[in-house]
C-alpha positions in Angstrom: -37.1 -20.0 38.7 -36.4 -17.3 41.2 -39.1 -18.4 44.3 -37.1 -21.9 43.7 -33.6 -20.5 43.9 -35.2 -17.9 46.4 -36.3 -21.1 48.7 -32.9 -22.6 48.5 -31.1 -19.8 49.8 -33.4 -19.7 53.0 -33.9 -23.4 53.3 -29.7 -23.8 53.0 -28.3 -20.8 54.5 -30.5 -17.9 55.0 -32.0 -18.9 58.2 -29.2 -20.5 59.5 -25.6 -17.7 58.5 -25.4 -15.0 61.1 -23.3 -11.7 61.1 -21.5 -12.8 64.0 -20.6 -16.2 62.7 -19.2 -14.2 59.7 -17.5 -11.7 62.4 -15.7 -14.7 64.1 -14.5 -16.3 60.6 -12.9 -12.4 59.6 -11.6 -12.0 63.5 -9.6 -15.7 62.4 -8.6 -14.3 59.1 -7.5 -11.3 60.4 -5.3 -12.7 63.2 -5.0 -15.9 61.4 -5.3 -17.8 64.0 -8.2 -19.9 66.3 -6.6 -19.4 69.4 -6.1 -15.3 69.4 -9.3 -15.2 67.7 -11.3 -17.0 70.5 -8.9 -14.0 72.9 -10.3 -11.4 70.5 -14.3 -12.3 70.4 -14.2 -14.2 74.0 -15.0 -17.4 72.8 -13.2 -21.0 73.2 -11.3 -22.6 71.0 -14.0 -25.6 70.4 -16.6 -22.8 70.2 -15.0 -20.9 67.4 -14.3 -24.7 65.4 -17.7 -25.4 66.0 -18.6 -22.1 63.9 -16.4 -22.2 61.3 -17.1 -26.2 60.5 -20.7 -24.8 60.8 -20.7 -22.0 57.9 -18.4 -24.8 56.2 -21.1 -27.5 56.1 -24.3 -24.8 54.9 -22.0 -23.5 51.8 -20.8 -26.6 51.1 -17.1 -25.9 50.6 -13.5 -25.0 52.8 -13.5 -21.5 54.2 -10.2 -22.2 55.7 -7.1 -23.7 55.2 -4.8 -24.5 58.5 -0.9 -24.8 57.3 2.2 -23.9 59.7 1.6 -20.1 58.9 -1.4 -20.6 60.2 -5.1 -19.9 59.1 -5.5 -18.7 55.6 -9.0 -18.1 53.7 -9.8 -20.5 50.6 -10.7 -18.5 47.2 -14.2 -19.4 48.7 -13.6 -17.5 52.0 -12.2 -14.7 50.5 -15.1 -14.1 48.5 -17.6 -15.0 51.3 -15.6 -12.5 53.7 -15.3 -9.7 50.5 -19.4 -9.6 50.8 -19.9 -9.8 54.5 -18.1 -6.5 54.7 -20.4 -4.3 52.8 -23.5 -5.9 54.5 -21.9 -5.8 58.1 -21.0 -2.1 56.8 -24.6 -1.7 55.7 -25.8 -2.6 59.2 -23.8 0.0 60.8 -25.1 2.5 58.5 -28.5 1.4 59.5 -27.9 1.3 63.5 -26.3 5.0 62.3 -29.3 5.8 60.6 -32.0 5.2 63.5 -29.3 6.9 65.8 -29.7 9.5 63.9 -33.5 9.7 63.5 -34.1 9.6 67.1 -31.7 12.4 67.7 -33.0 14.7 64.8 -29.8 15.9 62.3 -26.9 14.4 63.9 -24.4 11.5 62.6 -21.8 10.6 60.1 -21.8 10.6 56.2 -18.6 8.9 54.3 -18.2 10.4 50.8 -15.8 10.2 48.5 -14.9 12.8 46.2 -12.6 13.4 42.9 -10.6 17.1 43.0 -12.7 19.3 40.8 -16.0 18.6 43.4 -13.5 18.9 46.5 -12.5 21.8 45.1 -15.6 24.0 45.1 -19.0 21.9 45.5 -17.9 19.6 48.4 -16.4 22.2 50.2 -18.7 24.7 49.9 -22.0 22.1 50.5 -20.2 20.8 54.0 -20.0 24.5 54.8 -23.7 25.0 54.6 -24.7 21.7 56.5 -21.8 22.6 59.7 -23.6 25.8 59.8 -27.2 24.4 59.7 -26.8 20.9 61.6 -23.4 21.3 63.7 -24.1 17.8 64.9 -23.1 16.1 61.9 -19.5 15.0 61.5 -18.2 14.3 57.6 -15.5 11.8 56.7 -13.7 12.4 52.9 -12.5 9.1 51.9 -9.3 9.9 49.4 -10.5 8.4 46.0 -9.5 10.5 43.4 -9.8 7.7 40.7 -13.5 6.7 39.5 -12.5 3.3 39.9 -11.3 4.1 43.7 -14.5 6.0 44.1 -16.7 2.4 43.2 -14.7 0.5 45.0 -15.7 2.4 48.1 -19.0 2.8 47.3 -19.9 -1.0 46.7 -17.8 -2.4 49.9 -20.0 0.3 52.1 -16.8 2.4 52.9 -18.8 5.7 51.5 -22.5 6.6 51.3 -22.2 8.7 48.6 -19.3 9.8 45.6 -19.4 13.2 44.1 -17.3 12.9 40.8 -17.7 12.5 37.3 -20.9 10.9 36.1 -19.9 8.0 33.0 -21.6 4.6 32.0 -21.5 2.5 35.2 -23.6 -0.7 36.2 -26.8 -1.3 36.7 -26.7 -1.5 40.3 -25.3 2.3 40.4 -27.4 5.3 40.9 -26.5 8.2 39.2 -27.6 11.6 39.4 -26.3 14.4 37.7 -25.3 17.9 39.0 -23.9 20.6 36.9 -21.6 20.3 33.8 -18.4 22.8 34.0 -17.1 24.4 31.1 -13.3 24.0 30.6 -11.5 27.2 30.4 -7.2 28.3 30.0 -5.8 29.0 32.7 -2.4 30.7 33.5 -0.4 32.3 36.1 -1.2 35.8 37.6 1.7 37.1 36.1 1.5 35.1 33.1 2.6 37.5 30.1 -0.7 36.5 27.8 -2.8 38.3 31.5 -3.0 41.7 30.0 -4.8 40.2 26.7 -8.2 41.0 26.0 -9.1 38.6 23.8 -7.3 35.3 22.7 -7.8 32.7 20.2 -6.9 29.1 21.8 -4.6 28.8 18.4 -2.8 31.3 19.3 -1.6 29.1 22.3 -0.5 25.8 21.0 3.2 26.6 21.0 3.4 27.2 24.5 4.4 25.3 27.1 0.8 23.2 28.5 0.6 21.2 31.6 -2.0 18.0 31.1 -3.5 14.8 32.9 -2.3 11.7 31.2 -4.3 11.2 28.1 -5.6 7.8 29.0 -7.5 8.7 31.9 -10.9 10.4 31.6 -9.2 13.6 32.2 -6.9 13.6 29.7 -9.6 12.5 27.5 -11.6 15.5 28.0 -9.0 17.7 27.3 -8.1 16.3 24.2 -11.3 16.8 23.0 -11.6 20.8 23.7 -8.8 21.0 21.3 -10.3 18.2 18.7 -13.8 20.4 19.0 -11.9 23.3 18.1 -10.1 22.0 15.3 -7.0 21.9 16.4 -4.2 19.5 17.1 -2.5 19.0 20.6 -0.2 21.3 22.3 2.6 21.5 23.3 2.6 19.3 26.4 5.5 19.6 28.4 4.5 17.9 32.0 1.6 15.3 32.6 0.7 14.8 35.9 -2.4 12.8 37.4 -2.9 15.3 40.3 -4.9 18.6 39.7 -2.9 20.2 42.4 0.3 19.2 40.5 -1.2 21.1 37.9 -2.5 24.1 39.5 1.0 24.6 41.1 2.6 24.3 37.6 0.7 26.4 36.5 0.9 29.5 39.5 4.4 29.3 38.3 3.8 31.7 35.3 5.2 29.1 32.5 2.8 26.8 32.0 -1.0 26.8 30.4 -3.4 24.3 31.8 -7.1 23.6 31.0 -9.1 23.5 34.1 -12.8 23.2 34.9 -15.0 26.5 35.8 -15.2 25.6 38.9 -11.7 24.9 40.2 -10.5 27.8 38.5 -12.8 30.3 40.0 -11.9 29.4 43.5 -8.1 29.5 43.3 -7.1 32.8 43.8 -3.3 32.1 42.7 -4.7 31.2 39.0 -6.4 33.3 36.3 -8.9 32.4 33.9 -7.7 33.7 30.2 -10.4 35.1 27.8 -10.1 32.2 25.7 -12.9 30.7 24.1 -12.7 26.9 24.4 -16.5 25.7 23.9 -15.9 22.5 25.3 -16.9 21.0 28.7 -15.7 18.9 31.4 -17.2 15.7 32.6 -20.7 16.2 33.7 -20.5 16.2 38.2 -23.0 14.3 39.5 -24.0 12.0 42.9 -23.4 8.3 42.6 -25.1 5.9 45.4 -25.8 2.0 45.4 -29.1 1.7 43.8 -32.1 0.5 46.5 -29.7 1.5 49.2 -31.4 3.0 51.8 -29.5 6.3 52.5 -29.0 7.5 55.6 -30.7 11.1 56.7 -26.9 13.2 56.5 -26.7 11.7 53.2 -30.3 13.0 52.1 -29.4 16.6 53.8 -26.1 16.4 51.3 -28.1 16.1 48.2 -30.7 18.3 49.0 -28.2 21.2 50.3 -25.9 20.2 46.9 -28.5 20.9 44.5 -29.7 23.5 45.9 -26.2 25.7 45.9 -25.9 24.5 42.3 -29.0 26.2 41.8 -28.7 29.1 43.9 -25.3 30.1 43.2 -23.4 28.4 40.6 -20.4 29.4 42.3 -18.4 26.7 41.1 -18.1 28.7 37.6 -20.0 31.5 37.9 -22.0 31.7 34.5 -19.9 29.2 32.8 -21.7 26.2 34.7 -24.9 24.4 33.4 -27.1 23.0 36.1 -29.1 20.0 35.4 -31.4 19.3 38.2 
């Protein structure tokens, strides 16, 4: 079954579709129109027709549809041109990759991140890698949702995401980094600061600050106080945004739970002596499984497990590493 439909695919279209047919088709898409297409990719008009009728005949269905707003993809060219990207994305990344070969540690590497690994490992990793291989330049794509972050990864926007590691597909690699215990934070002038000790009971009539509780976020949170045996807080503000929280918080009137890691690095914030015994999402890599990575993206993995297991910085004794 698979050498037959393996045959097909060369005998039909394999051997005959080309990335720059596929270019043309997007460069008509995208200006939606033949004429400032064949301007664009210096081509004729007949040229870029003959293309287009071309793919058309090897798929074996409309690409195109030409109305009085001009050219407009089909459901069928939508998902043809929704494909090409990652793979015209993952031949840049390898033309980037032998570049980079041939001139030792230099390139680009696309990540995306979610806040608590911008906030301490991301940071702190790029630090290292500057220092060591100045020729490498870093792009942080903003995908602060794990759905964002996949989206990026599979259309070849990012290399690699740094967030929270949860049950994804089979065609995501996942490798996990270090789980960060949640701890109470407050304000520097918060009035529970001179406490030595605090029970997380005592806290539940004050005013908290969470992330919505149908996100993962908000989930996790929950939990700490479910694990504890104890019911919600009071929760006055919800806000999606860490920062939102943080601020809230630096405000003195508002309690926030926050992982190790964030809270050890903002120096506006203090970490109570609560005991919560509960932990945040485990941080980990995520990469497109049998994707070749590129060498900056090998020297980021490397260099991030190895502060994880040098330093721990992220937490200070309250992280686990797994790695």
């Amino acid at each position: 079954m698979t050498t037959k439909s393996t045959s097909g695919w060369e005998d039909r279209v394999g051997r005959r579709l080309t990335l720059w047919d596929l270019n043309v088709l997007q460069a008509c898409v995208d200006l939606g129109s033949i004429s400032k297409a064949a301007e664009e990719v210096r081509l004729s008009k007949p040229a870029i027709s003959k293309i287009i009728t071309g793919l058309e005949r090897e798929l074996g269905t409309p690409l195109v549809n030409r109305s009085w707003r001009g050219l407009e993809p089909t459901d069928a060219g939508r998902a043809l041109l929704s494909r090409s990207q990652a793979a015209l994305h993952e031949l840049e990344s390898a033309v980037s990759t032998i570049h980079a070969m041939s001139e030792s540690k230099a390139g680009e590497l696309r990540i995306a991140a979610n806040e608590v690994a911008l906030s301490g490992l991301v940071g702190e990793v790029i630090s290292r890698l500057h220092t060591q291989y100045p020729e490498i330049h870093f792009e942080i794509v903003s995908a602060y949702t794990r759905a964002a972050q996949i989206h990026e990864l599979e259309q070849g926007n990012v290399e690699l995401v740094i967030g929270q590691i949860a049950d994804t597909d089979h065609h995501i690699e996942t490798s996990e980094l270090f789980r960060d215990r949640l701890v109470v934070v407050a304000g520097r002038d918060s009035v529970w600061q001179s406490h030595e000790t605090i029970e997380l009971a005592e806290l539940l009539d004050e005013p908290w600050a969470f992330s919505p509780l149908n996100t993962v976020s908000g989930r996790t949170m929950e939990q700490a106080f479910r694990l504890n045996g104890l019911s919600l807080p009071k929760i006055m503000v919800v806000g999606s945004s860490m920062q939102l929280l943080r601020r809230l918080v630096t405000g003195n009137e508002f309690l926030a739970l926050f992982p190790a890691s964030v809270a050890s690095v903002s120096k506006d914030i203090m970490t109570l002596p609560v005991a919560v015994n509960a932990f945040w999402q485990p941080i980990g890599m995520l990469t497109i499984r049998h994707r070749t990575l590129s060498p900056p993206a090998n020297l980021f993995i490397e260099c991030a497990r190895t502060v994880v297991r040098e330093s721990g910085t992220f937490g200070g004794k309250e992280i686990e590493a797994d790695i």
